[in-house]
C-alpha positions in Angstrom: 105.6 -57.7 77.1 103.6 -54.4 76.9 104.6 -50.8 76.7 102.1 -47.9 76.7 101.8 -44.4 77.1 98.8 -41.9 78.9 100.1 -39.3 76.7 98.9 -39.9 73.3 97.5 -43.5 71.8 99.8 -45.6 70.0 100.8 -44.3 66.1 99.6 -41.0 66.8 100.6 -37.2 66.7 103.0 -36.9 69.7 101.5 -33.9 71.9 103.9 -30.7 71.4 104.3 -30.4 74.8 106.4 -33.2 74.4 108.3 -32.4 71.6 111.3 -29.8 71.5 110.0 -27.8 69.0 106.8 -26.4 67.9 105.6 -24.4 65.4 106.6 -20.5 65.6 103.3 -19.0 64.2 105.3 -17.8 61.3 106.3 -20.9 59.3 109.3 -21.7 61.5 110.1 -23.3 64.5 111.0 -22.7 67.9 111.8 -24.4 71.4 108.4 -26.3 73.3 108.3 -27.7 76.7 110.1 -31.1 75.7 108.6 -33.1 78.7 109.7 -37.0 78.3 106.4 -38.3 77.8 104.0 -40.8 80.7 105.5 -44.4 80.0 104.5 -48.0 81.6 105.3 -51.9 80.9 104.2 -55.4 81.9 104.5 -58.4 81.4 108.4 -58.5 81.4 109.9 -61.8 81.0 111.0 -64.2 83.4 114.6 -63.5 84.5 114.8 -59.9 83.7 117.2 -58.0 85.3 117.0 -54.5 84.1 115.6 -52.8 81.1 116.9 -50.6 78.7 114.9 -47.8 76.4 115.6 -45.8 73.4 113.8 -43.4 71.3 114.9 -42.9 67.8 113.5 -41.0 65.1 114.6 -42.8 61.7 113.0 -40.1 59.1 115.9 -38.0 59.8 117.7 -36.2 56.3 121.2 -37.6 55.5 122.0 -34.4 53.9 120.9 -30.6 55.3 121.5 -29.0 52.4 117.2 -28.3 52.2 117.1 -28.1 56.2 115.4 -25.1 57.5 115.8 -23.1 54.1 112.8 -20.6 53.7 110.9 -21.3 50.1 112.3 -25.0 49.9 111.2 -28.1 51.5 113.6 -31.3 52.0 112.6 -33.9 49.7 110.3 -36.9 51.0 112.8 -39.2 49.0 116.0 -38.1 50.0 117.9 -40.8 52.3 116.8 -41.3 55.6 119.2 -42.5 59.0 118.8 -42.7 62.6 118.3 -39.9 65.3 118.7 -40.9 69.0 116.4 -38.6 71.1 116.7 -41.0 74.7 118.9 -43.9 75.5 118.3 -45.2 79.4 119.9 -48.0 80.6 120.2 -50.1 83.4 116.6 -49.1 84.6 115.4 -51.3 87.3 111.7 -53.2 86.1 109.8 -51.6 88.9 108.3 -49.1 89.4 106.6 -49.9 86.2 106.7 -46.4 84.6 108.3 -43.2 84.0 105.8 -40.1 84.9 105.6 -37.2 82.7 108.3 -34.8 83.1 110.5 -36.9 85.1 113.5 -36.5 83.3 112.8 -33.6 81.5 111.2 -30.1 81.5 112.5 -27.7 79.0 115.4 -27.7 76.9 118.4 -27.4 78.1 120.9 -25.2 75.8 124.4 -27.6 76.1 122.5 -30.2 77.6 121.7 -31.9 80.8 123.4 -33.6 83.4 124.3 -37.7 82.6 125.5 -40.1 82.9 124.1 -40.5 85.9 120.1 -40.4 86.3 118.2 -38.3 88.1 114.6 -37.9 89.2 113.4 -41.5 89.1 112.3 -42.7 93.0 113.2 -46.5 92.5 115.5 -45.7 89.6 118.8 -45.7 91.4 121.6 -47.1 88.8 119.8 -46.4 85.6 121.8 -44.2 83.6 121.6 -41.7 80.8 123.3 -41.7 77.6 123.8 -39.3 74.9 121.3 -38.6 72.8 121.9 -37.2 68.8 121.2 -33.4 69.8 124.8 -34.0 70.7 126.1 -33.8 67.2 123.6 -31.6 65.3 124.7 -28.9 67.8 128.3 -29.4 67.7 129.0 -26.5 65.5 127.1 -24.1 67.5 129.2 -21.7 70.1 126.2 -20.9 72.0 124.4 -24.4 72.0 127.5 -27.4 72.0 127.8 -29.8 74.7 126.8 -33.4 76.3 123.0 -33.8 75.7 122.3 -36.5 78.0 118.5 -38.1 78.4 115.7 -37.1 76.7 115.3 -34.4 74.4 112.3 -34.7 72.3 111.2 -34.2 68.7 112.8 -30.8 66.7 112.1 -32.1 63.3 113.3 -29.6 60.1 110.5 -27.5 60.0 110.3 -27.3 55.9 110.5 -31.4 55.9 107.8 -32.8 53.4 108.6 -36.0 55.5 106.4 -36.6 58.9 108.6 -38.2 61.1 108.1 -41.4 63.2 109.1 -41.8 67.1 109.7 -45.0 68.5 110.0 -45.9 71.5 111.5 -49.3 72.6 111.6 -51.1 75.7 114.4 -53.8 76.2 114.0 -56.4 79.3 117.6 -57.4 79.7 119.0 -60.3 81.7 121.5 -58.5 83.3 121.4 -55.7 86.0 123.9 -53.5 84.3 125.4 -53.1 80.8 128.9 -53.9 80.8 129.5 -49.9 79.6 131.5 -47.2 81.1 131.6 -43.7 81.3 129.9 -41.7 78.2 128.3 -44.0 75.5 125.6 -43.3 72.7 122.9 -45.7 71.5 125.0 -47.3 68.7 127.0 -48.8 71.9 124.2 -49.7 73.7 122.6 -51.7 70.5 125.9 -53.2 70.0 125.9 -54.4 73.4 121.9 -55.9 73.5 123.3 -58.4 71.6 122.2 -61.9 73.3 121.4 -59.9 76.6 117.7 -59.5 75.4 114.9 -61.6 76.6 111.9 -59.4 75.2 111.2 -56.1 73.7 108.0 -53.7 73.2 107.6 -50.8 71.4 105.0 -47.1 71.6 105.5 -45.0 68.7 103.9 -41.7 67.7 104.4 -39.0 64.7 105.6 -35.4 64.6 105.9 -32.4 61.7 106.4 -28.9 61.9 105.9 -28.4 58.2 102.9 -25.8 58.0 101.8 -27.4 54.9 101.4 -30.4 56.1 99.9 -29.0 59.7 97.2 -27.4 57.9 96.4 -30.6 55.7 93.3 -32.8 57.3 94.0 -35.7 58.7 
């Protein structure tokens, strides 16, 4: 089982036209395009059924007291968890790839549309569910909502942390995940269990620390 991506190669710096922040030109941060990046598979099992995909960043802080704080970066040490940035499910094997921008142009302040999918010729049934931009904006009037779908990398932009991306590709033996209504990917790991027949994975790497920007690499 394969997964693979035109849009950058394989462990590399994720493009910032994909991500949904970039750097400000001042040391901050601000919104980018946050296109869901060019994806493709082969070689799925025999038997599967549908497929399921989820991005997760897993260099996120567990503590914001550093986050975003002019003159103080977050430590590289400090504890690390989970960020969902795009859980799809029930996505029929073919067509064999998502096309840039298919789900996402822009960033959406309260968040798109979901479950439901939308956009994908061939990808009627799939659905969307929440992805993590969900809770860090829960607090926020002006930005709070549903974020379903893809919403791509917004990393704290004083982290002395890069952060990874990955991207993995389920082939499940069933057509449809035995979910309803609105559901997160801690649900939809919980319910892979002894539904998977094969996985692949794409990864790539994103900062928006200016010290580490301006660092060769």
């Amino acid at each position: 089982m394969k997964l693979w991506s035109d849009s950058w190669t394989n462990g590399d710096r994720i493009p910032e036209r994909h991500a949904a922040g970039r750097p400000d030109g001042a040391g901050a941060a601000t919104f980018s395009d946050n296109l869901n990046p060019h994806l493709a598979w082969s070689d799925l099992p025999p038997g599967t059924q549908s497929l399921v995909l989820i991005c997760h960043d897993f260099d996120v802080p567990t503590r914001a007291d550093d986050v975003n704080q002019p003159g103080r970066e977050v430590p590289a040490d400090l504890a690390r968890a989970d960020f969902f940035h795009w859980v799809l499910i029930d996505l029929p094997p073919t067509p064999a790839e998502i096309a840039e921008g298919a789900f996402s142009r822009g960033f959406t302040p309260c968040g798109k549309p979901g479950p439901a999918v939308q956009g994908l010729a061939g990808g009627e049934g799939a659905r969307h569910g929440l992805n993590d931009y969900t809770n860090w904006f829960a607090g926020d009037a002006e930005m709070a909502g549903q974020y379903f779908g893809y919403d791509g990398p917004f990393p704290p932009w004083n982290d002395s942390l890069v952060h990874h991306y990955v991207f993995t590709l389920y082939a499940v033996a069933v057509p449809r995940l035995p979910l309803e209504g609105v559901f997160d990917g801690h649900q939809v790991r919980a319910q892979l269990a002894g539904r998977v027949l094969g996985e692949a994975t794409f990864s790539g790497t994103y900062t928006l620390n200016a010290r580490l920007l301006a660092e060769p690499s």
